[in-house]
BASEKOL-166361 format. One record per residue (C-alpha): x, y negated, z negated. Coordinates in steps of 0.05 Angstrom, whole numbers, padded with zeros to 5 digits, always signed. Each point is the difference from the previous one (the first is absolute). Example, Ala and Ser with C-alpha at 12.3 -4.5 7.8 and 13.67 -1.06 7.14 Angstrom:
BEGIN
+00246+00090-00156 +00027-00069+00013 
This chain:
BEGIN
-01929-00914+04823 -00008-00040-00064 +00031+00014-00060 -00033+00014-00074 +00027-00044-00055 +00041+00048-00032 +00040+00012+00073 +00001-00077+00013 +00035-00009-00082 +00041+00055+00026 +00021-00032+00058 +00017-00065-00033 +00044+00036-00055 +00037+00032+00057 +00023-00068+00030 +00002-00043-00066 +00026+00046-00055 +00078-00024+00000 -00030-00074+00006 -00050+00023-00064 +00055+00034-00033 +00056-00049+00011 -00046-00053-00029 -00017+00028-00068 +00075+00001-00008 +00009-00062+00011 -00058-00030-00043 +00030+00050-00053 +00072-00028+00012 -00014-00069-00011 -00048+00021-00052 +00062+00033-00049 +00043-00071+00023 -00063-00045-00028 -00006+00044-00067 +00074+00002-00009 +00018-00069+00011 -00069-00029-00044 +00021+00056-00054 +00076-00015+00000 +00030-00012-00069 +00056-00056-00001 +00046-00007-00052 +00006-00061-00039 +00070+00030-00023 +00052+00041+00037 +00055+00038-00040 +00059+00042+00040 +00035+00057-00035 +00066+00017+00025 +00031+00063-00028 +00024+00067+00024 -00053+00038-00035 -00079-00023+00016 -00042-00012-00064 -00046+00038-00011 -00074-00023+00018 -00018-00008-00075 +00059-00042-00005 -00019-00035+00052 -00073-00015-00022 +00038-00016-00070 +00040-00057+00024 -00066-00026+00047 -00043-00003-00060 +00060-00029-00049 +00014-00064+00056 -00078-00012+00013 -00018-00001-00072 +00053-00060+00001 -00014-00033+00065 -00068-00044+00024 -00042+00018+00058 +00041-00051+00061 -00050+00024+00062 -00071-00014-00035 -00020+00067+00016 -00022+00003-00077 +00058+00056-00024 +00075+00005-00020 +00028+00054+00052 +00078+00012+00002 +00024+00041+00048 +00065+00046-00012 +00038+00019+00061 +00051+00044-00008 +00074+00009+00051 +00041+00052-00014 +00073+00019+00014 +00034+00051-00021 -00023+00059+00055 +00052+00037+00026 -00034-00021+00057 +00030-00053+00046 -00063-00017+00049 -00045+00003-00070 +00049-00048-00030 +00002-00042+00063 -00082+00002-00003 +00001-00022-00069 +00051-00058+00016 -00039-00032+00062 -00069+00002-00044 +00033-00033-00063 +00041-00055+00055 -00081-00016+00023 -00027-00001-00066 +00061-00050-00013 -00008-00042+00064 -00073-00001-00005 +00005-00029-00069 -00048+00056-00016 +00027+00019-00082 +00018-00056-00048 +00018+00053-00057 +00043+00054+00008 +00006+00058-00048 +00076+00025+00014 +00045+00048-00034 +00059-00030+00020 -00008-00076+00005 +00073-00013+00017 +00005+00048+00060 -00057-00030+00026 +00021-00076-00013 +00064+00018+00030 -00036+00043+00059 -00059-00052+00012 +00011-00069-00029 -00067-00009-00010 -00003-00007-00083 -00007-00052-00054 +00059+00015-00044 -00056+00012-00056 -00015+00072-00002 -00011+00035-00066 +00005+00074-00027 -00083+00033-00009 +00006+00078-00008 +00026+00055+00020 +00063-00032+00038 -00041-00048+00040 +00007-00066+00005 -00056-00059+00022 +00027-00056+00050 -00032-00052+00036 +00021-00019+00073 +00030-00061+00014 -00020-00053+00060 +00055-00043+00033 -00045-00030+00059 -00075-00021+00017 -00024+00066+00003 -00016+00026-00063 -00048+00054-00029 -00079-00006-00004 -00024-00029-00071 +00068-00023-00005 -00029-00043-00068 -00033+00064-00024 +00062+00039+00004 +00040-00049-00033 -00053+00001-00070 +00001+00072-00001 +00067+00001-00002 +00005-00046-00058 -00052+00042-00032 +00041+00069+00016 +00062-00036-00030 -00034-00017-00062 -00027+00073-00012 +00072+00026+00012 +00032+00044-00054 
């Protein structure tokens, strides 16, 4: 007995659907990898706020714009993009506070923020050692530091960093 076309397609759907199926998922996959990696952002700047309350996301965008407008584009991508991150810890919350700790140790050992936006500059110092003694007062009881390096590895557009940090002291009240 032969089979018409529609029983043969049929047929071969039956046996090859999961291989079909798995497939597109796959192609779709690596598809959202390729667009996220050729579409990824990266910061020319990367500023950590540690406090016990988060900013708010204005704020955040506020203190973005206020560093770019002052810094130079150090990747060639063509714009000034700062990045705020922000580590919190004052949850009642020991695991949260733990959390918090662990991804503000990486951004430290990966040399990841060269400006830090703090509201207690001496806690920190005294917590992290990481500091330039040269921290100065910008609103609302925060403070603006810049880390210090003691060994070979130091932060990406180390140069950069160093100008817009003369430029930030300069602008300081």
């Amino acid at each position: 007995m032969e089979l018409t076309k529609k029983q043969r397609r049929q047929n071969w759907w039956h046996y090859h659907k999961w291989h079909v199926l798995i497939g597109v998922a796959v192609v779709l996959i690596g598809a959202d990898w390729g667009w996220n990696i050729l579409t990824r952002v990266t910061p020319d700047y990367q500023i950590a706020y540690v406090g016990s309350v988060p900013l708010s996301e204005g704020d955040g965008a506020s203190w973005e714009t206020q560093l770019a407008a002052f810094g130079t584009d150090c990747n060639g991508d063509g714009k000034v993009v700062v990045q705020l991150k922000q580590y919190l810890s004052s949850y009642e919350d020991a695991m949260y506070n733990a959390a918090a700790n662990v991804r503000l140790l990486a951004d430290l050992d990966g040399r990841e923020s060269y400006f830090f936006l703090l509201e207690d500059p001496e806690k920190f110092q005294a917590d992290y050692e990481v500091l330039e003694e040269d921290w100065f007062p910008v609103a609302d009881g925060l403070y603006l530091a810049r880390r210090a390096f003691w060994e070979d590895r130091t932060a990406e557009h180390m140069e950069e960093c160093g100008v817009l940090w003369a430029r930030l002291l300069e602008e300081a009240p």
